[in-house]
N, C-alpha and C positions, 0 to 999 in steps of 0.2 A: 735839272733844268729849272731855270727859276719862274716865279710864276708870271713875270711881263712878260716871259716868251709864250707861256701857255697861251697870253691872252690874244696873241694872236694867231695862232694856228689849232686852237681848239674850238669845231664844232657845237654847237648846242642838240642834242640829241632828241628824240621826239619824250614826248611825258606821259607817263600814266601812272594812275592815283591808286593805293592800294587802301583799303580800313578791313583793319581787323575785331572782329567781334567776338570775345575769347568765350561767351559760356556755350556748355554741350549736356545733354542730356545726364552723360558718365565717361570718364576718361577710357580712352582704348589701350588695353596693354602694351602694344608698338606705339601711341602718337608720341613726337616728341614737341607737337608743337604747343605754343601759349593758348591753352584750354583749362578750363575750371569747370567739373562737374556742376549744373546746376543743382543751390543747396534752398530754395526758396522756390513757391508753387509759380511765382512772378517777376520776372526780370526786369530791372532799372530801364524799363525801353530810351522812356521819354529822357533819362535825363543821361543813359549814357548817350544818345546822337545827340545831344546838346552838348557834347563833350565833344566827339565828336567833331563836331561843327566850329567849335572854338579851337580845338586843335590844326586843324583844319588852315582856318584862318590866321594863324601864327606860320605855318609853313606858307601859304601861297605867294607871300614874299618871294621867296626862292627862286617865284618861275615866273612873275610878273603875267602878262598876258599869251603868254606859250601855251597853245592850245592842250588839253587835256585829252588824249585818247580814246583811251579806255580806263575802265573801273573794274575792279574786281574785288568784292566784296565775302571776305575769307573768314576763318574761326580755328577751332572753336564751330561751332554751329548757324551760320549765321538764319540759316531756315526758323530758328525759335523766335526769331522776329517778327511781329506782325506787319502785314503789306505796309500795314498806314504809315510804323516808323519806318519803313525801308523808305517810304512813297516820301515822308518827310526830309530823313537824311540826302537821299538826292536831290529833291527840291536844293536844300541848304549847300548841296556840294554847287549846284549848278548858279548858285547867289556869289557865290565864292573863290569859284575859275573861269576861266574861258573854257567849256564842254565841246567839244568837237560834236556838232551835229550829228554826226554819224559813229559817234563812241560806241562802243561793243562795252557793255555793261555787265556782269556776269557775278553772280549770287551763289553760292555753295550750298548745298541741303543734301540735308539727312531723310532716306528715304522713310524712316521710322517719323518723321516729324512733320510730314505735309499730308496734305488732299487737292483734288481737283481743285477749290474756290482759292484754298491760299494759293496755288502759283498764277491763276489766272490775276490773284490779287498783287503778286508782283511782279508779271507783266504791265500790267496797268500801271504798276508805280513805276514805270520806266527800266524793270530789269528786263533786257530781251536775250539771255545766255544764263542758263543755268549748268552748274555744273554738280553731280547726284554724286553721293560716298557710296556707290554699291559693294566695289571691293571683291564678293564672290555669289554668286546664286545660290548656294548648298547650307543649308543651316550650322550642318555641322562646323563649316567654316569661319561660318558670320559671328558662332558660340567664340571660338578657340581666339576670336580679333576683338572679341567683346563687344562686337556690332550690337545694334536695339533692335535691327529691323531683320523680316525674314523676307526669303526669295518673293514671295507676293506681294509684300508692298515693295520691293525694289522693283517689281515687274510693274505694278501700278504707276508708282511715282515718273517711269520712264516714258506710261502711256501721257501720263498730267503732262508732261514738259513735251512732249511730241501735239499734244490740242491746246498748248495755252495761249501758240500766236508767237512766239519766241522768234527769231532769227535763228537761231541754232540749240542745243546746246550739249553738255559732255559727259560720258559715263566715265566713272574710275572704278578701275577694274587691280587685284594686284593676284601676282603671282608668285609662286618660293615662299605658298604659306606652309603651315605647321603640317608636316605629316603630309601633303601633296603628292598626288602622281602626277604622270604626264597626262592622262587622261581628263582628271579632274582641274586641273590647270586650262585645259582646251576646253571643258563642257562651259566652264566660266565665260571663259572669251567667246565661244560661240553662242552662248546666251546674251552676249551684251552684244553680237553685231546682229542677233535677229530684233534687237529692239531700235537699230535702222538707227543709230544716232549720230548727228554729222561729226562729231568729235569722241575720240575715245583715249583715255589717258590708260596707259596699260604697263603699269609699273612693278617691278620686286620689292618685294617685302626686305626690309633691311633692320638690322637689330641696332638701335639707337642707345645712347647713354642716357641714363635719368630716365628710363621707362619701367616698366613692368617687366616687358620681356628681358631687359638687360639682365636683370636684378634674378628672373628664375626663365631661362633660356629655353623657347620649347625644340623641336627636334626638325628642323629643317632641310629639303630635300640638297642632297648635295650638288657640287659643281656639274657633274655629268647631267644631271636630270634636267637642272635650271639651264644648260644651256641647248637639250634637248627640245624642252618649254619653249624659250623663246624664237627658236631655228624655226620650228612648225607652227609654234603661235603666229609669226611673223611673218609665215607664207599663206597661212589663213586669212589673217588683215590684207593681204596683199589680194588672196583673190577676192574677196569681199568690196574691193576697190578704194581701200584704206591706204593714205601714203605716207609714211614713217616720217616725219620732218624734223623729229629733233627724240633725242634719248628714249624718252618714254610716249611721244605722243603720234597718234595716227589720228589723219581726217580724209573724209572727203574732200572734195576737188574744190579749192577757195574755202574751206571752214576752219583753217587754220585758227588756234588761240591767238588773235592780236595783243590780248595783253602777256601773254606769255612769249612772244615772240620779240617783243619790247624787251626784256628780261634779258632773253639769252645775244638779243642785238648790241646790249650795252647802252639800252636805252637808261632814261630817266624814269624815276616815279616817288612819288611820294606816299612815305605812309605814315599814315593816323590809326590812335585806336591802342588798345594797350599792346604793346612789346613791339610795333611794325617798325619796321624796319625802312628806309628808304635809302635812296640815291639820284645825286641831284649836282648838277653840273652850274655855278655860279658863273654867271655870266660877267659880271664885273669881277674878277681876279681871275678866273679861269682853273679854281681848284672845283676840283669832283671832291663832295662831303659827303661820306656815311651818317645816318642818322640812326638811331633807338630810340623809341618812346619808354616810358615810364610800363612794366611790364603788370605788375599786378591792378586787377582792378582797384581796389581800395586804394592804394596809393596811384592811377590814374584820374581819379574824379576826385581826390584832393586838391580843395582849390588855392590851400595854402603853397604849392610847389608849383613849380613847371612842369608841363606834358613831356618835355625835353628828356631824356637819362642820358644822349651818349649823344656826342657831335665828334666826328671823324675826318679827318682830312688826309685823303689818301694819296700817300706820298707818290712818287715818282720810280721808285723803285718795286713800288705794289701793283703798281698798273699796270703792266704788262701781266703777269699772273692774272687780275682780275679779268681785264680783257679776254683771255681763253681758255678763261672757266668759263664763261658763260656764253662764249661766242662756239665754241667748238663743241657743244651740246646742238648744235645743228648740223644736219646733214647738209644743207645749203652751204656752197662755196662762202669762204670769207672773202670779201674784196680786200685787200691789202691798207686800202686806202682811207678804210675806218677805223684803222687801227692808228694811224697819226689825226684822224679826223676825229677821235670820240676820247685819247688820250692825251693828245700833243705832241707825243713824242715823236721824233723821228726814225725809223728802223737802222736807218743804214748807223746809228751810235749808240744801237744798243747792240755792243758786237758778244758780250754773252748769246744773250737770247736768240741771234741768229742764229749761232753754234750751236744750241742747243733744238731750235729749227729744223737746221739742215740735217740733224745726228734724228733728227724724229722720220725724217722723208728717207734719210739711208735706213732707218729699223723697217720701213712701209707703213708706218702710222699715220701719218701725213704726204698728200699730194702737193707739189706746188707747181701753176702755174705763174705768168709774166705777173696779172694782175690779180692773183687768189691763190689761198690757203684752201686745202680740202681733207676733212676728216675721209682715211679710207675705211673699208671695212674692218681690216683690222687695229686699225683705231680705234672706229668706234666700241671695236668688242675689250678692246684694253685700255679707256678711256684715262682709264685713273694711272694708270703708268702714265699716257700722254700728257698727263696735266702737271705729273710731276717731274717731266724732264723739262718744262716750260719752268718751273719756280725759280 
């Protein structure tokens, strides 16, 4: 389809801002994300949100006065920041975009790196969602992930974020760690819903390329266990009053992640900060561009280059893949109609992809009503088979 047709029947999707802030105390043997072991007693604060901020201001072209969200403010670590620069860098974002009044704001930290004054210190800078790397309550656990922190300061940090005046915010919790029962997989989970948090991210452990764990593999509980784990963890959260809404995430009633729920709707967002990554719908030609930033620090706050690494324009033939990858990671019905509204495309001429559709709802992986697509259960238990008879 070419792109004068996009420009009329595509959507502009709502926006939210991502910055990544790459250094961490010590790399974790599973991360595979853009993190750098802090090597220095002092972090570049000041001059990486000046970076930041310039970067920043190079993207908000993209979106002109399209209100912003939400933020989510990820790492790497971003807790080793002090309020004053977080209090700064927001300032600078809100000089910079149209900030939705009512944006859901949300900071990552490391239980091992805060106290009661730092989160209270960024609330005050405008973060009101905090989301804690607890991961597991059991030492031995927290050892074998390469965690910093023990059961007591995750039990602490959960008390800081529940008094610091927050709107919400999330524990992550994972499961299918090394050597794991069914037992000690539930003691975890039931530790993190007695600490009453309105969001809980409650994920497996999954072995990445370029980690640690790849490179010397530990001993992981098999398929029978993990899907034992999740059967019972999952009627746990449920009696606890936790509501599944998307792969890995349970909340109370309206505490949904807004910025994550952006993500899997096929929204927009923009990301700053070394390696982020974004996605962002041009309104004058009507292509959707993949972005990458410039991924190592050093080479990010080199001011002889662009913040830029990678500009993508994602063709016609990608979109539909993309669309339910990120769409069908929700339990929420898809309305049919965002699917020509957030892509351009029109369904009834993409006669693969119907085929490929209909052959999903004849396996039971897919529901379809008049006006919605619905992941069924056993969808979502076979998620990655459904995503690959959509390619």
């Amino acid at each position: 389809m070419a792109a004068s047709a996009l420009v009329k029947t595509l959507q502009l999707p709502p926006v939210a801002l991502y910055i990544h802030i790459p250094w961490c105390v010590q790399k974790c043997p599973y991360c595979d994300f853009n993190s750098h072991g802090q090597k220095q007693s002092t972090l570049p604060e000041a001059e990486y949100v000046s970076h930041l901020l310039d970067d920043l201001a190079e993207d908000a072209k993209f979106i002109g006065d399209r209100p912003v969200r939400s933020i989510f403010i990820g790492g790497g670590t971003p807790s080793l920041f002090s309020p004053e620069a977080i209090g700064r860098l927001l300032a600078g974002v809100r000089e910079r975009v149209n900030l939705a009044s009512d944006a859901e704001i949300t900071l990552e930290a490391n239980p091992g790196t805060v106290e009661s004054e730092r989160f209270n210190g960024f609330a005050k800078a405008g973060v009101n969602r905090i989301s804690i790397g607890v991961q597991s309550f059991q030492q031995e656990k927290l050892e074998k992930l390469g965690r910093i922190h023990d059961e007591q300061q995750a039990l602490n940090a959960a008390g800081y974020a529940r008094n610091a005046g927050l709107n919400s915010f999330n524990l992550d919790l994972m499961h299918g760690l090394p050597e794991q029962s069914i037992d000690d997989a539930l003691f975890d989970l039931r530790q993190g819903i007695a600490q009453q948090p309105p969001h809980l991210s409650w994920y497996q452990l999954t072995i990445e390329p370029n980690t640690q764990f790849h490179s010397k593999p530990p001993i992981l509980p098999d398929d029978d266990i993990l899907w034992d784990i999740q059967e019972q963890g999952h009627d746990i959260l449920s009696s606890a009053g936790y509501e599944q809404y998307e792969i890995s995430g349970y909340s109370l009633a309206g505490q949904q992640c807004k910025h994550n729920l952006n993500y899997w709707r096929f929204g927009d967002y923009l990301g700053i900060g070394c390696g982020a990554h974004g996605k962002i719908t041009l309104k004058d030609t009507g292509h959707i561009v993949r972005t990458v930033k410039v991924k190592h620090p050093k080479g990010y706050m080199d001011l002889t280059r662009s913040y830029m690494h990678q500009r993508h324009i994602v063709q016609d033939d990608e979109l539909p893949f993309e669309f339910f990858m990120n769409r069908l990671r929700l339990l929420e019905a898809c309305p049919k109609q965002d699917f020509t509204d957030f892509t351009g495309l029109v369904m009834d001429e993409q006669t693969e992809l119907k085929a490929n559709l209909n052959s999903a709802i004849e396996k039971g992986l897919l529901a379809e009503t008049d006006t919605h697509w619905q992941v069924t259960p056993l969808g979502r238990r076979y998620l990655n088979s459904l995503l690959e008879m959509l390619v």
